[in-house]
N, C-alpha and C positions, 0 to 999 in steps of 0.2 A: 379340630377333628376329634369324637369323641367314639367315632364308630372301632368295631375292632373285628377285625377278619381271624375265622377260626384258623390255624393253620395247618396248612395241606390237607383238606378233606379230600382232594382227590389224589392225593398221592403226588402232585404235581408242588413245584417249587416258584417261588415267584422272588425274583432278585430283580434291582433296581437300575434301569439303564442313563442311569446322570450322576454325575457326580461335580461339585462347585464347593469354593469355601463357603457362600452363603449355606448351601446343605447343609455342611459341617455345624460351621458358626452359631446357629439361627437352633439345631440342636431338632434340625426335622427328620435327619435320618435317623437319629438315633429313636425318634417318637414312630415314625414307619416301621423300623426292625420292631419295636415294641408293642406296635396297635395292628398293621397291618401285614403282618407276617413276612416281612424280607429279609430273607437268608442269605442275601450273595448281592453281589455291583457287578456291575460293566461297564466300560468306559470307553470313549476310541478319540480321535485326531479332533473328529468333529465333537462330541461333548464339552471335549476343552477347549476346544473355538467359542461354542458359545458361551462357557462360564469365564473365559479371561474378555470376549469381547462386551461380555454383559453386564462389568463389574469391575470396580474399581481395588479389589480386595487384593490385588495380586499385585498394587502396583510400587507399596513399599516394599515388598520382596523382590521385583526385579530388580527396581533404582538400588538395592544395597547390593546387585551384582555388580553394579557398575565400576572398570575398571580390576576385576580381581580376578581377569584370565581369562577366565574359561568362556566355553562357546557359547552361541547363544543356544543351540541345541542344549548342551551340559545346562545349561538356567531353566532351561523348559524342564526337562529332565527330574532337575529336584523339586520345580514347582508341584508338578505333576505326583510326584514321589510323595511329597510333602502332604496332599491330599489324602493319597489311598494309602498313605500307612495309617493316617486316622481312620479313616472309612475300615481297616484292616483290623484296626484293634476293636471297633464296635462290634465286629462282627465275630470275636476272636473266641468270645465264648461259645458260640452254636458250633464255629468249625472244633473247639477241644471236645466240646459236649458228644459229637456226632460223628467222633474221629471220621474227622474230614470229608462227611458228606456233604453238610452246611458251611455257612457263613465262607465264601470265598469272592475274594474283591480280582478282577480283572485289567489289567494294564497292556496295550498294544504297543508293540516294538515301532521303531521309527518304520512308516509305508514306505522309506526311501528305499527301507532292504526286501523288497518282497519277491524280488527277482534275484535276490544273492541268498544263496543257503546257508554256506558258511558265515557270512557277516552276520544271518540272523540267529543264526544258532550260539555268534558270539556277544551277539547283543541283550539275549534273553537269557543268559546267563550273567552276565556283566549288571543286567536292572536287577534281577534278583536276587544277585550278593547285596547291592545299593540298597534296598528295599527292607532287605532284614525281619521279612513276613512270612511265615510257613506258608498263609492260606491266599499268597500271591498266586495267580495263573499269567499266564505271559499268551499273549494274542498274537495269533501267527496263522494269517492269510491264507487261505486252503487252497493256493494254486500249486504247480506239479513242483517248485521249486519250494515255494513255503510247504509243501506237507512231508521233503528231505528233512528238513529243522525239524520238524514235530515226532518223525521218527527218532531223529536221536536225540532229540531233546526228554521226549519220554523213556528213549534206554536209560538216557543218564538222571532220571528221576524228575524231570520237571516239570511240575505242572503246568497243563497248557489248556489256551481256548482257540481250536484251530476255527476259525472267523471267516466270514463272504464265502459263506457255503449257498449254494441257491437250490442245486439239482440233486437227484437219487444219487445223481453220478459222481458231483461232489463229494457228497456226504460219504458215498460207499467208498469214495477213496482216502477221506479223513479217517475214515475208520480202520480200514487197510495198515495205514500210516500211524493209529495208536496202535491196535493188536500187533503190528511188525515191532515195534517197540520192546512191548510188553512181553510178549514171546521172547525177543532177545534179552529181557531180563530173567526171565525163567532160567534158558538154558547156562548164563552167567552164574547163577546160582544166587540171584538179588530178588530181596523181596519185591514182588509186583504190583502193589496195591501205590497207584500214580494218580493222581486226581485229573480231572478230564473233561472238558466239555467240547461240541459241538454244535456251533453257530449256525443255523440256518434261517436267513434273511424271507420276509414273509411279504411284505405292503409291498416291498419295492418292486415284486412281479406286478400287481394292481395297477400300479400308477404307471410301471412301461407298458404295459399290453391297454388297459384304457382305449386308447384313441385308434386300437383293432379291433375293436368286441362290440356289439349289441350293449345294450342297457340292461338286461336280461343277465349278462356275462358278467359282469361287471365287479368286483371284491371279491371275484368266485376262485383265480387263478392260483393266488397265494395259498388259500385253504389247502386247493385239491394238490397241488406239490406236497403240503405240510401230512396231508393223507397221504400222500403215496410214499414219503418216508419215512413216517412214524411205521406204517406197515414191515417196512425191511428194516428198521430200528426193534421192530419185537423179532421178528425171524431171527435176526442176529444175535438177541440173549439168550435164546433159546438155542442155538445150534451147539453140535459139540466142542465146535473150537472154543467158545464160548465160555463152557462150562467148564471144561480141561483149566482155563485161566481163572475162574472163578474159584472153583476148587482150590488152586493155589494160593490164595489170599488176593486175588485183584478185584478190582472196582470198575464198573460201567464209566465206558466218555458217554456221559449222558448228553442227550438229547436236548438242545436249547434253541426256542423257537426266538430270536432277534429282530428288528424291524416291527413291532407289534403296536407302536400306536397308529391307528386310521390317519389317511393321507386323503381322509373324501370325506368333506364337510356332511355331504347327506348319507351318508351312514354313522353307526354307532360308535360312540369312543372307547369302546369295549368290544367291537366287533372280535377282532383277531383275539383277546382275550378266552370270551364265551367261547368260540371255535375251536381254538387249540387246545381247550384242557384233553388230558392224555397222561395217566400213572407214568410215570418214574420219568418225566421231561422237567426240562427248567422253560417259566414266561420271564423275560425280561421286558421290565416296563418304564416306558418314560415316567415323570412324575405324575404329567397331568392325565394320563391312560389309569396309573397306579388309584390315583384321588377319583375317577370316574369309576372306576371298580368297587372301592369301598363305597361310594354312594350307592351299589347297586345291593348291601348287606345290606342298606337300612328295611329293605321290605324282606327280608329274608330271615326268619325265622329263629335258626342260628347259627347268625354271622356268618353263611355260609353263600355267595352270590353264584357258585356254581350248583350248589344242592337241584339235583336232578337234571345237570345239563348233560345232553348226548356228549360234545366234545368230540373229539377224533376217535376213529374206529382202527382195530389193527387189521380187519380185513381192510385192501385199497378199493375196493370194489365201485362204489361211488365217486371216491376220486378218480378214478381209471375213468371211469363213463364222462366224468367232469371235463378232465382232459381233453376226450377225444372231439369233445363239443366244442374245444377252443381250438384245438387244431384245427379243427374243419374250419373254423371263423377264420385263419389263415396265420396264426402264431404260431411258428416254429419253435416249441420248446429250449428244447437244446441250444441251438446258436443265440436263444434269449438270456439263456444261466449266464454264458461267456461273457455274454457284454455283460450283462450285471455284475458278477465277480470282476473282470476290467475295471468298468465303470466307479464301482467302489473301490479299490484301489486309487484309481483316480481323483476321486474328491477325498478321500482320506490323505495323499499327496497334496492335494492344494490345501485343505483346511495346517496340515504342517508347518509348508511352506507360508501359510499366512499367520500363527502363532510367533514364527522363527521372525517374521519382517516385524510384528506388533513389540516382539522382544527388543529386538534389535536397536528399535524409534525409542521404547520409554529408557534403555540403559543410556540412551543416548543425551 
């Protein structure tokens, strides 16, 4: 790959949703941060499912836990660990460069705690003393109980990526739960500039709503949500609460659109790409979304595969009309987010539980 993506022509961020020791090893993240402009990782239950079930690279590090205690959770743990503090240090110069806009790697707490606050407020502090990375963020579930932890996990300085956001209604309450934070850092009298992102999940509306919708309807769902939050994502910079924290040295939980590579053979593998570009958001992209995008620079002038894309609008206007056209087709928005947020919990539980059993067999 010889191509090279300008970076951030639109103001937008593009971080990489895989992480494997072949990555590592093989020396292709480090050629991506370099050619294609990835400033940040994301990682979750399932990524590591696929990279330990896809590969044999992990399997003299587990057989050398064999026999010396600790759980098999505690193996997965520093396998996992062992990763993104590399992934951490490549990245380490953009995030000093940019005090701390860039270069940040993501690590999700065990999904066993997304329903315990406490346990996960002591979990994500516990992986990030382990870790030993400034530009660690700690993934923590945006249901009513994961976004207690997010609050105080942001009083107490840590950075986080509140995850399986689907709806306005999620997002407006991840956001509630960093500004409650951040505020309460103010009034403590502690600097407030916390690093921050907000996850919201985009194909996986597509693929549940699908088999309700017209043909017509169809890769429209995800967009028109991602339009109707990015709109109350500008309203919210803009407001004075906003600005009152800005003013004091804080920093945006920026806007990070997750789930982006196409789940429908007959659309484009850049679809949600193309769509979501939007100033001051994070794209997190699988590898092979990432490597379809730079294909899309080669005819592009320079190096720029967005140059001249409409992208997302901060008026909702179109999304709102988009909407009401699925609604009529008979999707209930709402009670759709839930199960999705559920639902992702759910397989992020079983991808766990299947790393924990895979552990378990090779220590053995």
């Amino acid at each position: 790959m010889h191509l090279t993506l300008n970076p951030h022509p639109s103001g937008q961020r593009l971080w990489l949703d895989s992480i494997s020791r072949d990555l590592l090893d093989s020396g292709r993240l480090a050629q991506w941060i370099d050619q294609l402009s990835i400033s940040g990782l994301t990682s979750n239950p399932a990524v590591f499912e696929a990279a330990l079930t896809g590969s044999d690279a992990y399997a003299a590090d587990i057989r050398a836990h064999a026999g010396d205690g600790l759980t098999d959770e505690a193996v997965l743990i520093e396998l996992i660990l062992a990763d993104l503090r590399r992934a951490a240090d490549l990245l380490r110069p953009q995030f000093d460069a940019s005090g701390g806009v860039d270069g940040w790697v993501s690590m999700e707490i065990s999904p066993m705690l997304a329903f315990d606050a406490e346990a996960s407020i002591a979990a994500a502090q516990q992986l990030h003393a382990q870790a030993a990375r400034p530009n660690l963020m700690m993934k923590i579930p945006g249901t009513a109980v994961g976004l207690r932890a997010v609050e105080a996990l942001t009083f107490a300085g840590m950075p986080t990526n509140t995850t399986l956001l689907f709806s306005r209604e999620h997002y407006r309450a991840a956001a509630e739960a960093y500004l409650c934070g951040i505020e309460r850092r103010v009034v403590a009298g502690l600097y407030p500039c916390v690093g921050a992102v907000a996850s919201v999940f985009i194909s996986r509306w597509d693929v549940a709503a699908r088999p309700h919708l017209p043909l017509a309807l169809h890769n429209t769902l995800g967009i028109a949500i991602a339009g109707r939050i990015y709109s109350f994502y500008r309203r919210l910079l803009s407001s004075p609460r906003w600005r009152v924290l800005v003013d004091a040295g804080a920093q945006p939980q920026r806007l990070l659109w997750a789930s982006t590579g196409s789940k429908d053979e007959t659309s484009s593998p850049t679809l949600y790409v193309q769509a979501l570009i939007a100033a001051d958001t994070i794209n997190t992209l699988p590898e092979a979304t990432l490597l379809a995008w730079a294909e899309a620079a080669g005819s592009a002038a320079d190096g720029s595969p967005d140059a001249g894309a409409e992208g997302l609008s901060a008026d909702a206007e179109a999304a709102e009309a988009r909407l009401r056209e699925i609604a009529a087709a008979g999707v209930e928005i709402g009670q759709l987010a839930d199960r999705l947020q559920l639902d992702g919990i759910t397989a992020f539980v079983q991808s766990w539980r299947h790393l924990l059993r895979m552990i378990a067999a090779q220590r053995a």
